[in-house]
Backbone bond lengths (Angstrom), bond angles and torsions (degrees), N, CA, C in turn:
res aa  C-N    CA-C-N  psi(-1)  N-CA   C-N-CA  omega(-1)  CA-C   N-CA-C  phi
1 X - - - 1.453 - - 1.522 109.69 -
2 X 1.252 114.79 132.21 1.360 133.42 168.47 1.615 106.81 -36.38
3 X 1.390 125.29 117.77 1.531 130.43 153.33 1.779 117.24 -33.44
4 X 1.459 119.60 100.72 1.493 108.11 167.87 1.286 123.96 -109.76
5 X 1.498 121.15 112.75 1.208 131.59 173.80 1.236 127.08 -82.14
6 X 2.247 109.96 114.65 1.585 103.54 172.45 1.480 103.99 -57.39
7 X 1.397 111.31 -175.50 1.221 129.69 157.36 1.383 111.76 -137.91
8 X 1.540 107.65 121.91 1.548 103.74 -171.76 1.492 88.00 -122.69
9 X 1.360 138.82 -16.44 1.843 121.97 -173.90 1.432 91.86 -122.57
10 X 1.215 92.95 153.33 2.003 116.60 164.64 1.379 121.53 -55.58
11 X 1.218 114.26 -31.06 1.674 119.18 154.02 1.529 125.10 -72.97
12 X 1.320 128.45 -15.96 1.291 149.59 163.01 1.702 86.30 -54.84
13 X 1.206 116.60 -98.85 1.599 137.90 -177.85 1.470 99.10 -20.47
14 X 1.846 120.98 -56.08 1.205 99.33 -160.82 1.703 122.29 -84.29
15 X 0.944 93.85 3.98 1.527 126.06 -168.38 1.730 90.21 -72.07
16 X 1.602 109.53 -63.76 1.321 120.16 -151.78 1.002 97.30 -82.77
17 X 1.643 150.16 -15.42 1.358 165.44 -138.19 1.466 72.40 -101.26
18 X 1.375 100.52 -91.74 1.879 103.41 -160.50 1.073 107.24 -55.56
19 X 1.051 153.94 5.42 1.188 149.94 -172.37 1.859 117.89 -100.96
20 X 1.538 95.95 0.07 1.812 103.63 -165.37 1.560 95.69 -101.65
21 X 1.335 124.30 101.46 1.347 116.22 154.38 1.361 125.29 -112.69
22 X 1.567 123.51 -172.30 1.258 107.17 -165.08 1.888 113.95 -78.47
23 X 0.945 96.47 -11.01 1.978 106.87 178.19 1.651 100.41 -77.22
24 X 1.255 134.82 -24.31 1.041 149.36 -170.03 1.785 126.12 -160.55
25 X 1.791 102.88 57.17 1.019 88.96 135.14 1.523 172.22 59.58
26 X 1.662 128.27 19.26 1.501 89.63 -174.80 1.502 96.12 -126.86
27 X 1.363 97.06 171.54 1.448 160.62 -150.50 1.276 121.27 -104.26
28 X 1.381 131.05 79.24 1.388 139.70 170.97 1.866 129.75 -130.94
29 X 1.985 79.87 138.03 1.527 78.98 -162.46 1.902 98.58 -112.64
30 X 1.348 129.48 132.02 1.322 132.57 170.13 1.284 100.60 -91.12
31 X 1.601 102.87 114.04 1.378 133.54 171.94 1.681 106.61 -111.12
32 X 2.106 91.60 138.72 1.417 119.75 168.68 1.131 109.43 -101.81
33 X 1.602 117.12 129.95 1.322 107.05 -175.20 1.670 116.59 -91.96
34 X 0.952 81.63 9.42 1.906 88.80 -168.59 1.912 101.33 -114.75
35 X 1.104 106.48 6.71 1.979 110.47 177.14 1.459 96.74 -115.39
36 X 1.743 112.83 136.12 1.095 136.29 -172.45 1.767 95.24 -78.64
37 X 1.651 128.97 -47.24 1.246 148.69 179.35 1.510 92.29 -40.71
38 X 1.437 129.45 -70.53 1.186 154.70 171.09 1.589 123.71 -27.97
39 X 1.638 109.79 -46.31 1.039 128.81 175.79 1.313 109.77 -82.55
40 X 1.596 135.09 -27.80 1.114 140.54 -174.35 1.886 117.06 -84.59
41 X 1.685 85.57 -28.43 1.503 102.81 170.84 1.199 115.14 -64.98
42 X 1.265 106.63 -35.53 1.612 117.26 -167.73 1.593 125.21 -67.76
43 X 1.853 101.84 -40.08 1.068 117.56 177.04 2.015 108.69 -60.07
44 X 1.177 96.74 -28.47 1.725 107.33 -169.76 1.464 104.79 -77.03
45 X 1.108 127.33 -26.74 1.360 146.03 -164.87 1.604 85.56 -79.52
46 X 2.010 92.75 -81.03 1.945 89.05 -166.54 1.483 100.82 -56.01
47 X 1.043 167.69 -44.10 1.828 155.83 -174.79 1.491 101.50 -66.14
48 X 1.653 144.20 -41.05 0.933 100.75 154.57 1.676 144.87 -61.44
49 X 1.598 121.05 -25.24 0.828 111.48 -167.45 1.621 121.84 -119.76
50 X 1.940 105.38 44.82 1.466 149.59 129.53 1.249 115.46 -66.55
51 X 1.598 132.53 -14.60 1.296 142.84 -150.19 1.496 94.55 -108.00
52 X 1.241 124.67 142.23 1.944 137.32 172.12 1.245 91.63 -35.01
53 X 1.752 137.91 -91.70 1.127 140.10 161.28 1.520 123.31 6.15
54 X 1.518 110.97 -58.53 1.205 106.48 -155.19 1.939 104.55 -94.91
55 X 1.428 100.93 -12.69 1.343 114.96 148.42 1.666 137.54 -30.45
56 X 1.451 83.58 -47.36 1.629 107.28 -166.08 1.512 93.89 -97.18
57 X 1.267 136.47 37.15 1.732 135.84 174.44 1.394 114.42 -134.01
58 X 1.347 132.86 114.66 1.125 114.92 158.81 1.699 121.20 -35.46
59 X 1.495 144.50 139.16 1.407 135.15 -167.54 2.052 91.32 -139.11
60 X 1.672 87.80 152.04 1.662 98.61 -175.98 1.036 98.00 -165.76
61 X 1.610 116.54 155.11 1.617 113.29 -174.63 1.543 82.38 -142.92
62 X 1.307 124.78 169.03 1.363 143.82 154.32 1.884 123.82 -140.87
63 X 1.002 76.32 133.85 1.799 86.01 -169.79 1.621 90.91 -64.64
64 X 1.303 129.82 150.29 1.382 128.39 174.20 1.809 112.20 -98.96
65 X 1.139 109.72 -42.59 1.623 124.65 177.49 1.411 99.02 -71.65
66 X 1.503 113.71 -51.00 1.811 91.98 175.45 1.138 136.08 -76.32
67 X 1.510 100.49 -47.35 1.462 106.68 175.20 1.643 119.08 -92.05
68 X 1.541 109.54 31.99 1.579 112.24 161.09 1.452 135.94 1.46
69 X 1.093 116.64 -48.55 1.262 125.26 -171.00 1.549 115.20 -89.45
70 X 1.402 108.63 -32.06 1.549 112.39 171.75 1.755 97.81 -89.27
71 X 1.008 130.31 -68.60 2.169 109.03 176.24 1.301 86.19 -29.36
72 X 1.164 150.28 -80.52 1.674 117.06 -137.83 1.408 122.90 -88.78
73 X 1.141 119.23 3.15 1.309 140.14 142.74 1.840 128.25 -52.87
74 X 1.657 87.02 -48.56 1.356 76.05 -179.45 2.005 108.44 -89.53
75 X 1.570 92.11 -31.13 1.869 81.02 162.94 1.388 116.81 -59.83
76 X 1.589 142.31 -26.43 1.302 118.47 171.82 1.801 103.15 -77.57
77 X 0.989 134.95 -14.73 1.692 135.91 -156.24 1.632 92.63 -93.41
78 X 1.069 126.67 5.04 1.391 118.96 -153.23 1.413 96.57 -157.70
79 X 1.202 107.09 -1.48 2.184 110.20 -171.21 1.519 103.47 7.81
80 X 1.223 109.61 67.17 1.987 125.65 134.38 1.079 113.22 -118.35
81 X 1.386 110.01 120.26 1.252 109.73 145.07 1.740 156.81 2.22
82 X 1.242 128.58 75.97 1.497 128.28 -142.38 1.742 103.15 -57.74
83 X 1.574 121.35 106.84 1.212 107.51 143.75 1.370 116.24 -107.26
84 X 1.239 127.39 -165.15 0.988 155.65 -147.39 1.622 144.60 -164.39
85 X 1.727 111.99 58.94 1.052 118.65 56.25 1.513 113.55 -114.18
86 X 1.073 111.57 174.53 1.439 105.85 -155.85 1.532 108.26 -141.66
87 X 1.555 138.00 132.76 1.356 123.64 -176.29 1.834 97.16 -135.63
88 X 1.521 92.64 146.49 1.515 83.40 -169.11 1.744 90.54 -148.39
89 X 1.680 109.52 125.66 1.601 107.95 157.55 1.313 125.06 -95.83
90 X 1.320 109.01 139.64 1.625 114.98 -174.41 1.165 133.57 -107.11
91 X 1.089 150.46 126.53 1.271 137.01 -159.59 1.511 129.21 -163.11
92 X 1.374 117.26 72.55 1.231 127.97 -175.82 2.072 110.16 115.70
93 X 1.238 82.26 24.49 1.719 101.11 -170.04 1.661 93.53 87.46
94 X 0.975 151.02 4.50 1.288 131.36 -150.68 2.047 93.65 -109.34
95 X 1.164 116.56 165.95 1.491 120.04 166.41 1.679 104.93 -102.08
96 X 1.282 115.22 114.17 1.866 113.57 -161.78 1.393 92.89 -92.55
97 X 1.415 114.14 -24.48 1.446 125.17 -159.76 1.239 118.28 -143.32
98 X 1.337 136.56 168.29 1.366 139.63 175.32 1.410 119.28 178.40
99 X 1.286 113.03 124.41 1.667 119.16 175.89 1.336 142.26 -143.67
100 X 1.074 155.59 147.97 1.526 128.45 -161.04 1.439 116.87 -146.34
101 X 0.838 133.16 178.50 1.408 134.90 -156.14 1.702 133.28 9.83
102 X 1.553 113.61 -102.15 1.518 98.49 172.35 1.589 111.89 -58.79
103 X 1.600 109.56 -44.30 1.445 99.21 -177.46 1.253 143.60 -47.41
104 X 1.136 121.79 6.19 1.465 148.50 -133.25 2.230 92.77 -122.13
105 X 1.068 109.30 58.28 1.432 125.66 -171.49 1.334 108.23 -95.58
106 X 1.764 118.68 155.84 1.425 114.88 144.25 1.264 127.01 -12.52
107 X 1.944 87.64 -78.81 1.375 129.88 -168.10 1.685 94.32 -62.16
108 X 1.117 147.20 -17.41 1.519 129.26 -172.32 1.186 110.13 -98.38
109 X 1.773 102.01 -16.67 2.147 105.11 -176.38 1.170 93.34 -86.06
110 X 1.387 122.32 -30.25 1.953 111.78 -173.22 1.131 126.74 -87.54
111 X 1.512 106.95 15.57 1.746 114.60 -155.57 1.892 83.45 -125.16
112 X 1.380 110.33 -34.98 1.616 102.40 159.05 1.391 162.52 -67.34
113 X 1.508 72.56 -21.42 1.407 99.27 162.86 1.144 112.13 -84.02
């Protein structure tokens, strides 16, 4: 199984920011822990990235209610818009991708890549 990293500090984030290039990829989803939408997203997230594919991505999640201060960090570091839940691929610092709530599928992380 793919390594998944919370992110609870702003150096966590900036770490993983620079760290997304196009040979590698990563993969982050902002999770609410208190939204059922959120929780359902989540499950789609962890099953994609159990998947060969999702292997090959750096992967990171951040709690949004807990770790407050880093979600709005990375919505200003990334100028999108904060939803909630939220999935975003990265790649060369850049956002290649972005999706949020129901859309937030298997089928929508493997169709982005």
């Amino acid at each position: 199984m793919a390594e998944l990293q919370e992110l609870t500090t702003e150096q966590e984030w900036k770490e993983l920011h620079e760290s997304a290039t196009s040979e590698k990829p990563v993969l982050l989803f902002k999770h609410s822990t208190s939204c059922p939408i959120s929780a359902d997203a989540y499950k789609q997230f962890q099953a994609f990235i159990e998947t060969e594919k999702g292997q090959q991505l750096t992967t990171a999640f951040v709690k949004v209610i807990e770790s407050r201060p880093v979600s709005n960090q990375i919505a200003e570091d990334l100028a999108v818009v904060h939803k909630s839940p939220q999935i975003f691929l990265l790649q060369n610092g850049e956002v290649k991708w972005t999706e949020s709530h129901w859309n937030i599928t298997q089928e929508s992380i493997e169709k982005a890549l």
